[in-house]
N, C-alpha and C positions, 0 to 999 in steps of 0.2 A: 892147716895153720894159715889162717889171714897175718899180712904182712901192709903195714899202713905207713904209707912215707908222707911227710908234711913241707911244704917247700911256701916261699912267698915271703918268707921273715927279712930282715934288713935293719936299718939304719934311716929313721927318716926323724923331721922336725916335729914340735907339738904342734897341733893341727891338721896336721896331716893325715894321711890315708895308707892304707894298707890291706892287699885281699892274699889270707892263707887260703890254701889247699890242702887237701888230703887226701892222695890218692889209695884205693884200696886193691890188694889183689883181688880181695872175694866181693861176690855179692853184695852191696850193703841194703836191698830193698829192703830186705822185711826185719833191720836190725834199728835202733835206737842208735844216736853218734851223740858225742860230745866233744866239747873243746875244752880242754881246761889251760890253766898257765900257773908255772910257779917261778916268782922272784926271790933272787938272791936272799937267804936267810928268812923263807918265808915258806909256807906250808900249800900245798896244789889248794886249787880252787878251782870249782865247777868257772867257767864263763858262759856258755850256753850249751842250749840240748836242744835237738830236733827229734821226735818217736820215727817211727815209719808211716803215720801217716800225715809228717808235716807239723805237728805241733812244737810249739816251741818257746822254750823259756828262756829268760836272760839273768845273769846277777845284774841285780841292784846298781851297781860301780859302771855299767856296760849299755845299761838299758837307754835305745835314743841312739846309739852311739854305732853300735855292731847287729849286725845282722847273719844270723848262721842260715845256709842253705843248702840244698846238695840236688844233685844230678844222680841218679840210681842207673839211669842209662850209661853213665861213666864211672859208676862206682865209686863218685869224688864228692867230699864235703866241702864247704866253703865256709872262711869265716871273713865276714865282709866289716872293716873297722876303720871307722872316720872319727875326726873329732881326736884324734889321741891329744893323751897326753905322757906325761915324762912318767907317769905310773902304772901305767899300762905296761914300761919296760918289764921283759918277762921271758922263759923259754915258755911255748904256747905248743901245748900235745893235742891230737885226735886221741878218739879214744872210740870202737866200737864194740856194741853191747850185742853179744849175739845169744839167744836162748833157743838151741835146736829142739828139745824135747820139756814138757813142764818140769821145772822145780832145776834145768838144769840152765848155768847163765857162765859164758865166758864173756871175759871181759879183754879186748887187742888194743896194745898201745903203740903208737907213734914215737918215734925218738926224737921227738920236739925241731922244733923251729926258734932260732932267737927275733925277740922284736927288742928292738932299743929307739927310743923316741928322746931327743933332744929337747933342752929346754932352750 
């Protein structure tokens, strides 16, 4: 059972800056990670994804702004985020995708991190 704790959340201004983490008990080389975030009264949403070998996508809303990256030697994801704004306020979860065998895919979530951004 991987166990994924997410820390670096806070209270800061729009404009601002903020770097989560996500620490994992297991392995995370050879898995796919995500961030996602859901606002009060509002449904999860991808915000980006890294595969295993570094690719990576952004939403739309995030692109320019956040930068996800990770350290496999530390077992740790990062989500690097400037530029905020008051909408980006959000619980912000890891999330990794692990598939030991074909056709077989677990999915490890994080018990999120708050961001709250002032206007």
């Amino acid at each position: 059972q991987v166990q994924l704790v997410e820390s670096g959340g806070g209270l800061v201004q729009a404009g601002g800056s903020l770097r989560l983490s996500c620490a994992s008990s297991g392995s995370i080389r050879k898995s796919d990670m995500y961030w996602y975030r859901q606002a009060p009264g509002k449904e999860r949403e991808l915000v980006a994804s890294i595969n295993s070998g570094g690719s990576t996508n952004y939403a739309d809303s995030v692109k320019g702004r956040f930068t996800i990256s990770r350290d496999n030697a530390k077992n740790t994801l990062y989500l690097q985020m400037n530029s905020l704004k008051p909408e980006d306020t959000a619980v912000y979860y890891c999330k990794m995708r692990v598939a030991p065998v074909v056709g077989a895919v677990y999915d490890y979530w994080g018990q999120g991190t708050q961001v709250t951004i002032s206007s």
